[in-house]
C-alpha positions in Angstrom: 81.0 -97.8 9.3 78.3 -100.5 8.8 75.1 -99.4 10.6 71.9 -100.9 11.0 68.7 -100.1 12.6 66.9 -103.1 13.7 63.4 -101.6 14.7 63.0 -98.0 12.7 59.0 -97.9 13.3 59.1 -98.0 17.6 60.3 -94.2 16.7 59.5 -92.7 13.5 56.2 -93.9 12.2 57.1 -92.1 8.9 56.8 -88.6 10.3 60.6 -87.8 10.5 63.9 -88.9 8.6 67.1 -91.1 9.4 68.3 -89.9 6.6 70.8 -87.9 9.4 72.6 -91.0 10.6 73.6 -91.8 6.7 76.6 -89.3 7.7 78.2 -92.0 9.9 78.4 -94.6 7.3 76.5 -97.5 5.3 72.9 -97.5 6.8 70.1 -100.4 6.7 66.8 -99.5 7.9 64.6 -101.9 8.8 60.8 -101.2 10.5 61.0 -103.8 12.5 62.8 -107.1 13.8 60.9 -109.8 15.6 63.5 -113.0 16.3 66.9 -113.9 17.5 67.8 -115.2 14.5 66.2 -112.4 11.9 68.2 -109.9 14.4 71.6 -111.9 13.7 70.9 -112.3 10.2 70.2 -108.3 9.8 73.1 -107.0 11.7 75.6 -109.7 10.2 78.6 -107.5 10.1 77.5 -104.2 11.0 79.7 -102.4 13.4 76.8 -100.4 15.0 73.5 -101.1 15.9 70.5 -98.7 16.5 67.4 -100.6 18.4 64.8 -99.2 20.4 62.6 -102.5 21.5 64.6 -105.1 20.3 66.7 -107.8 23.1 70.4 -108.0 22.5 71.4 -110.8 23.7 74.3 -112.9 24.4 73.5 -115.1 21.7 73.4 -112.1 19.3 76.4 -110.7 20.4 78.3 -114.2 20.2 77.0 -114.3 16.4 77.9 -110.7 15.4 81.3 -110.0 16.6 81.7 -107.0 14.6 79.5 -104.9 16.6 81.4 -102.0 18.1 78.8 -99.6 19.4 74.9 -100.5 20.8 72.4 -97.2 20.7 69.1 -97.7 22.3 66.2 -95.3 21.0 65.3 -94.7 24.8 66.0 -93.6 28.1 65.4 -97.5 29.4 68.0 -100.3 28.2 66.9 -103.7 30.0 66.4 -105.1 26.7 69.9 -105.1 25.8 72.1 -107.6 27.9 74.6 -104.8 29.2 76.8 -107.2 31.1 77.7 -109.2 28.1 78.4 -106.2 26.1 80.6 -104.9 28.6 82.8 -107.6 28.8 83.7 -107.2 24.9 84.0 -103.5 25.8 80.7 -102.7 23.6 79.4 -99.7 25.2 75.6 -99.0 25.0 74.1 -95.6 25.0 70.9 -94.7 26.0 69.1 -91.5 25.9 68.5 -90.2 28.7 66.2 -86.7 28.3 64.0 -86.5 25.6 60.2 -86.3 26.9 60.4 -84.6 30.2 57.9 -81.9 28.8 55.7 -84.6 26.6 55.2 -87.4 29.9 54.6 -84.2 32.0 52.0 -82.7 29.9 50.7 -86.5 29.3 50.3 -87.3 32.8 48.2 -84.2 33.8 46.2 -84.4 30.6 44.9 -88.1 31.9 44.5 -86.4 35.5 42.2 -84.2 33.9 40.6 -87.0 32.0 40.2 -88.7 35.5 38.5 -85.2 36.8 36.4 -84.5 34.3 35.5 -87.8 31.7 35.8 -85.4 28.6 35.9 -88.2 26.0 32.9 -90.1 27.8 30.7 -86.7 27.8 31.6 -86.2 24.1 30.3 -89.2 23.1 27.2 -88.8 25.0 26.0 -85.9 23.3 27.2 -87.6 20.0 24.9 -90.1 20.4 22.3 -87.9 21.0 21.7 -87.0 25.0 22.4 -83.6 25.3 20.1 -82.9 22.4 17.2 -84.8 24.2 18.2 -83.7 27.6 15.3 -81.7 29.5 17.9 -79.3 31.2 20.5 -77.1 30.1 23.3 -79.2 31.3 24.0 -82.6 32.6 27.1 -84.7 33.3 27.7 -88.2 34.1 30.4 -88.4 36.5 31.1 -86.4 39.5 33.5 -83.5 38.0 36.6 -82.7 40.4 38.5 -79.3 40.9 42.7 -79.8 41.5 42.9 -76.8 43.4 43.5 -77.6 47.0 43.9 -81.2 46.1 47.4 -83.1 47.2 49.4 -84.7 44.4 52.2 -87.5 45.0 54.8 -88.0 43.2 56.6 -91.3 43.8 59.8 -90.6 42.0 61.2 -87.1 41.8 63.3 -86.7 38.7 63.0 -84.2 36.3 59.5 -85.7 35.1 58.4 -85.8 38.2 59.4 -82.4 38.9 58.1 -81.3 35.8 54.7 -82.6 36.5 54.9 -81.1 40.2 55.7 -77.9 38.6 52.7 -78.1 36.5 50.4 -79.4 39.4 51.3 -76.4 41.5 49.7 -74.2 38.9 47.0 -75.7 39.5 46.9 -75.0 43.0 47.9 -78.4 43.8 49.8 -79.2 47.1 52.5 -81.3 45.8 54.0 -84.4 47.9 57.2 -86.2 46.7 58.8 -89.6 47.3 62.3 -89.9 45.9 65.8 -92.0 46.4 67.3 -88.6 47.0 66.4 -85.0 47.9 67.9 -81.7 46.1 67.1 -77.8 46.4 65.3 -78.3 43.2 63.0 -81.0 44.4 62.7 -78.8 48.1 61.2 -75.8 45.9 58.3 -77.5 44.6 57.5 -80.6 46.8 57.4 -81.7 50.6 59.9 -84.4 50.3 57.7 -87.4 52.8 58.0 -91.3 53.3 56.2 -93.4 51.1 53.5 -94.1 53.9 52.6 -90.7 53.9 52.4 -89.8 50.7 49.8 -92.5 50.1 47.8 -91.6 53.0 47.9 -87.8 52.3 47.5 -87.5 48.5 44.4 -87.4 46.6 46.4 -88.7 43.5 49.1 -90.6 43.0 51.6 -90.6 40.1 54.4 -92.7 39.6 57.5 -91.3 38.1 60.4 -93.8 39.2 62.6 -96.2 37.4 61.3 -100.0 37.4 64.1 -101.8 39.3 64.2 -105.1 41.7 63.3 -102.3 44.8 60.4 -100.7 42.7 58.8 -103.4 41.0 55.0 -103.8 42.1 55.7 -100.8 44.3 51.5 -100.5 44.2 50.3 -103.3 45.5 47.4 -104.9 48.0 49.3 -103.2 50.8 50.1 -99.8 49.3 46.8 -99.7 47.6 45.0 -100.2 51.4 47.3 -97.2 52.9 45.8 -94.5 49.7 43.1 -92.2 50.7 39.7 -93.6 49.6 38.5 -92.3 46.3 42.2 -91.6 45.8 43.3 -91.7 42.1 46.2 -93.4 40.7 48.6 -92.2 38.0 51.2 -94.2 36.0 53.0 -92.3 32.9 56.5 -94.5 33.7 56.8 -98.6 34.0 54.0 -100.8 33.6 55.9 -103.2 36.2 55.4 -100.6 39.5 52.2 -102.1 40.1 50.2 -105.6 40.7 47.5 -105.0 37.9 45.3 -107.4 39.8 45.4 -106.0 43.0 45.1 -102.0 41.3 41.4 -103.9 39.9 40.3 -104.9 43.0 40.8 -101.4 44.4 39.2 -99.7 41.6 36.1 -102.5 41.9 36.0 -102.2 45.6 35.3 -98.8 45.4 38.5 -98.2 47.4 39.7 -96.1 44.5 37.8 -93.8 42.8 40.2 -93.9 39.4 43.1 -95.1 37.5 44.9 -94.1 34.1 47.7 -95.7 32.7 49.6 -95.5 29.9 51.8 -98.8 30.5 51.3 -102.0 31.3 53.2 -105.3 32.8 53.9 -106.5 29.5 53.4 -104.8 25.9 51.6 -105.1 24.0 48.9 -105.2 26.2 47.8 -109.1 26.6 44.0 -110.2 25.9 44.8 -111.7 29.8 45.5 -108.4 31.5 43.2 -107.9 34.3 43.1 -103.8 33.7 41.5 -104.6 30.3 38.2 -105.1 31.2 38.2 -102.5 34.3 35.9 -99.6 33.4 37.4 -97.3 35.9 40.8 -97.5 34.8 41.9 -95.2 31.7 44.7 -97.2 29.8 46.3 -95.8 26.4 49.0 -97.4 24.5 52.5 -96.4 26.4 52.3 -92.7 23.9 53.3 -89.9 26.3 56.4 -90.0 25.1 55.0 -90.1 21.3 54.6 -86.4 20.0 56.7 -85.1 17.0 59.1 -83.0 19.2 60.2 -85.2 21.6 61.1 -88.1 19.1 63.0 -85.6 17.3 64.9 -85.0 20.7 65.5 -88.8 21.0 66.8 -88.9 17.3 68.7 -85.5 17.6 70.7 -87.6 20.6 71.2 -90.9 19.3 72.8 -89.2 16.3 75.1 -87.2 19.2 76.0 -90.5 21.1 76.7 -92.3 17.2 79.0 -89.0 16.7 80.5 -88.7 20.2 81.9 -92.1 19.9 83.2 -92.1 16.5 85.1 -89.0 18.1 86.5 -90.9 20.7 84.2 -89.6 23.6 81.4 -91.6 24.0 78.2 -90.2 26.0 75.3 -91.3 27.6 77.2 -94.9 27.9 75.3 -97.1 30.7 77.7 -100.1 31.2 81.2 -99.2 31.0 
């Protein structure tokens, strides 16, 4: 087998090894891959094809007819043009639990951000306040307790269940919006209409898919039926919500916060009205980023590689 991995830096940085997908066959590893034309030329005739961020499209697929097998680095695939491959019976695999723990942890460590400014006060007394401050203390934002506060989760997978789990422990009441209801969810939510959860929570975080249904999900409207002084969350698709309309909230005052760690398109554009919004946290799309969880991901895109050249593929989303 003829493999090639079109975009090796998205998930290992340098920090772990492919040397464990060598086993399948004749591997080329390249960092990264930035045309249609450089991807064509670097898969030629592989036979499978590892990509995380890369678009395969029709084109692509037209120009490398030897490709058998499509693994994406990810739980989300709408880069690749699934339709197309399935009518030449290419299956794609995905992977589709990796970072429940990492997003879960991520999303409550930027709640806490939100609730306390840690990194703000830390670079205060850096520059020197706390040592000239006349008091023993000081801080410069209003500091909020979770307990009794109401959490909603718009999108109750296992992330989102995950992160309901670990609001409940901190004596959060915990609100969920979901496509479906189960006995899991039941134990640690109050399954509600969107409506309410926007006008009963105190924060919102989203944890859903971005589909046709879900995109801009936050919008002018949505944003208007939140609690003031409400907090927004998003840990999942940059696409849920209108950027422009989440900074008009946040600058109204109708908002008291926002933390992000996507955006509408990545990287982040110069243009991007949430770049320039001071009370909006945004990192670079990393709570899916620590050392463990990639190792998941790579632990199961050698599984779905092995699991195919068995004759039982797994994890396939278009056939």
């Amino acid at each position: 087998m003829k493999i090639v991995i079109l975009d090796g830096n998205a998930l290992n940085p340098g920090d772990l090894s492919y040397d464990c997908i060598r086993q399948f066959g004749e591997m080329t590893l390249y960092q990264r891959t930035d045309t249609e034309e450089e991807a064509i030329e670097r898969i030629g005739d592989s036979e499978i094809v590892v990509v995380n961020k890369v678009p395969i499209t029709e084109k692509i697929l037209s120009a490398c007819p030897n490709i058998k097998l499509i693994c994406v680095q990810a739980t989300g695939y709408n880069v690749i043009d699934c339709e197309a491959c399935a009518k030449r019976g290419i299956p794609v695999t995905n992977v589709p639990s990796y970072g429940t723990a990492a997003v879960a942890q991520f999303t409550i460590a930027l709640i806490l951000e939100l609730c306390h400014q840690i990194g703000l006060h830390n670079q205060s007394v850096r520059q020197g306040d706390w040592v000239k401050s006349s008091t023993f203390c000081y801080w410069l934002t209003p500091q909020t307790e979770l307990a009794g506060k109401t959490i909603g989760i718009v999108g109750f997978g296992r992330i989102g269940r995950a992160v309901g789990q670990l609001a409940k422990a901190f004596g959060m009441q915990v609100l969920a919006y979901s496509r479906s209801e189960t006995d899991a969810g039941r134990e640690i939510a109050e399954y509600v209409d969107l409506d309410t959860l926007l006008r009963r929570s105190d924060i919102v975080s989203l944890h859903c898919p971005l589909f046709p249904a879900t995109e801009k999900i936050i919008n002018a409207d949505t944003l208007a039926k939140m609690k003031d002084g409400a907090m927004l969350i998003n840990t999942s698709r940059g696409g849920l919500i209108d950027e422009a309309a989440l900074v008009r909230a946040l600058d109204s005052g109708k908002l008291r916060g926002a933390a992000v760690d996507v955006v509408s398109q990545e990287p982040m554009h110069s243009d991007n009205p949430l770049l320039n919004c001071e009370k909006c946290i945004i990192t670079p799309h990393i709570a899916w980023a620590p050392v463990e969880s990639r190792q998941r991901l790579l632990d199961c895109v050698v599984e779905n590689i092995r699991c195919f050249l068995a004759g039982a593929p797994q994890n396939v989303v278009n056939l």
